[in-house]
C-alpha positions as CSV (number, residue, x, y, z in Angstrom):
1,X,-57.9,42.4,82.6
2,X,-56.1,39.2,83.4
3,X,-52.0,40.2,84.2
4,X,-50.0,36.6,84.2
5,X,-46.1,36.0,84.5
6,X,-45.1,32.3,84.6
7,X,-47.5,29.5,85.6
8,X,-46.8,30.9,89.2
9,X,-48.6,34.3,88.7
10,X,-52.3,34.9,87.9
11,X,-53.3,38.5,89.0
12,X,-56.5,40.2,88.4
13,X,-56.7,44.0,88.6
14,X,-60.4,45.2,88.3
15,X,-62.5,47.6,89.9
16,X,-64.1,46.8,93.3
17,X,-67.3,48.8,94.6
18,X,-65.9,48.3,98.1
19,X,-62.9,51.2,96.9
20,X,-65.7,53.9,97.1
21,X,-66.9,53.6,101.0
22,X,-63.3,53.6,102.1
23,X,-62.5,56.6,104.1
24,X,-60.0,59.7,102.3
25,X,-56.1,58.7,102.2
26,X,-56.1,61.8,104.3
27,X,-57.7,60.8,106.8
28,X,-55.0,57.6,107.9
29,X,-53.1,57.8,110.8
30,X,-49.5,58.7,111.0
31,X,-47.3,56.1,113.0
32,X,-43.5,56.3,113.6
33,X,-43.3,53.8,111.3
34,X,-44.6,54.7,107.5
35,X,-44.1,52.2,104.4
36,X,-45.4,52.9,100.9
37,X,-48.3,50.8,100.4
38,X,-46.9,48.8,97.9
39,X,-44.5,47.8,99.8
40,X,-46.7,45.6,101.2
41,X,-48.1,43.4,98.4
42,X,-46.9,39.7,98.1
43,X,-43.9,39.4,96.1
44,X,-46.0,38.2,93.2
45,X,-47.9,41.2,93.3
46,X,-45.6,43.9,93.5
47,X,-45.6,44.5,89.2
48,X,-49.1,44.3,89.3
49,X,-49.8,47.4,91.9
50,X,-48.6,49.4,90.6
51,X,-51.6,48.9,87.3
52,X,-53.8,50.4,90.1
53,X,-54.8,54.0,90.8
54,X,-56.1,53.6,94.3
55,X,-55.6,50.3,96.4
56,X,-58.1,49.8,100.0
57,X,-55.8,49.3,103.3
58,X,-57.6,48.4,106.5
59,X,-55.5,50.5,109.6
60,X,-57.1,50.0,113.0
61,X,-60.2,48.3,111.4
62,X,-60.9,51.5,109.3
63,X,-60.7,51.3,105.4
64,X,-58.9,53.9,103.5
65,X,-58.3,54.8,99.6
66,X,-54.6,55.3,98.9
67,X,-52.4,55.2,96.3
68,X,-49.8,52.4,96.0
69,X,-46.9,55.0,96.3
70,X,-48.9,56.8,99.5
71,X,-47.2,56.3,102.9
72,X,-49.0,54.5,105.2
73,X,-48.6,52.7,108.8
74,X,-46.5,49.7,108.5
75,X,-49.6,47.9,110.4
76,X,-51.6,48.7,107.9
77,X,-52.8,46.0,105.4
78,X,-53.8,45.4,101.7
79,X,-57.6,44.6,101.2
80,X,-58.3,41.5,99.3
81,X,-61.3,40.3,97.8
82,X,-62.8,36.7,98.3
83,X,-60.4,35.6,95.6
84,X,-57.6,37.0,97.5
85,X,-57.4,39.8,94.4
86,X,-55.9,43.4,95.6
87,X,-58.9,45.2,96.0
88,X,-58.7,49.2,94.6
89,X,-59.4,51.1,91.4
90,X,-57.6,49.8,88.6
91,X,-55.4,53.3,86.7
92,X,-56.9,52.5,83.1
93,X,-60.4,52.2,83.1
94,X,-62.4,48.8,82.3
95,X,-59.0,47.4,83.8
């Protein structure tokens, strides 16, 4: 599923097998400092998160599952794929 917006804007949202090592959204730290992680998507990007279920953030060079409205540290950082796609678990399946 191919999401575009202008000739600026070419966002894939598919499923990654790398979503199903990361660790439990439970598991992440808590900080003093906690942002939703969609918060910190490129500007470009911030429609298209919110098409996923489940997005991977890498805290403290761990991997975690969480969804793009879960709090998370502000450190914390999206997981992109070699084509510098969100990496997650897209909400409607064979997205």
């Amino acid at each position: 599923m191919n999401y575009s917006k202008g000739d600026k804007m070419n966002c894939k949202v598919q499923f990654h097998k790398e979503a199903l090592t990361a660790k439990s959204a439970d598991l992440i730290p808590k900080t003093a400092k906690m942002v939703k992680a969609n918060t910190l998507a490129h500007e470009h990007e911030k429609s298209v998160i919110g098409l996923f279920a489940s997005v991977v953030v890498e805290e403290a060079g761990e991997r975690y599952l969480v969804s793009p409205q879960q709090l998370i540290p502000h450190s914390a950082q999206i997981v992109r794929d070699s084509q510098n796609a969100i990496v997650g678990i897209p909400a409607v399946a064979g997205g």
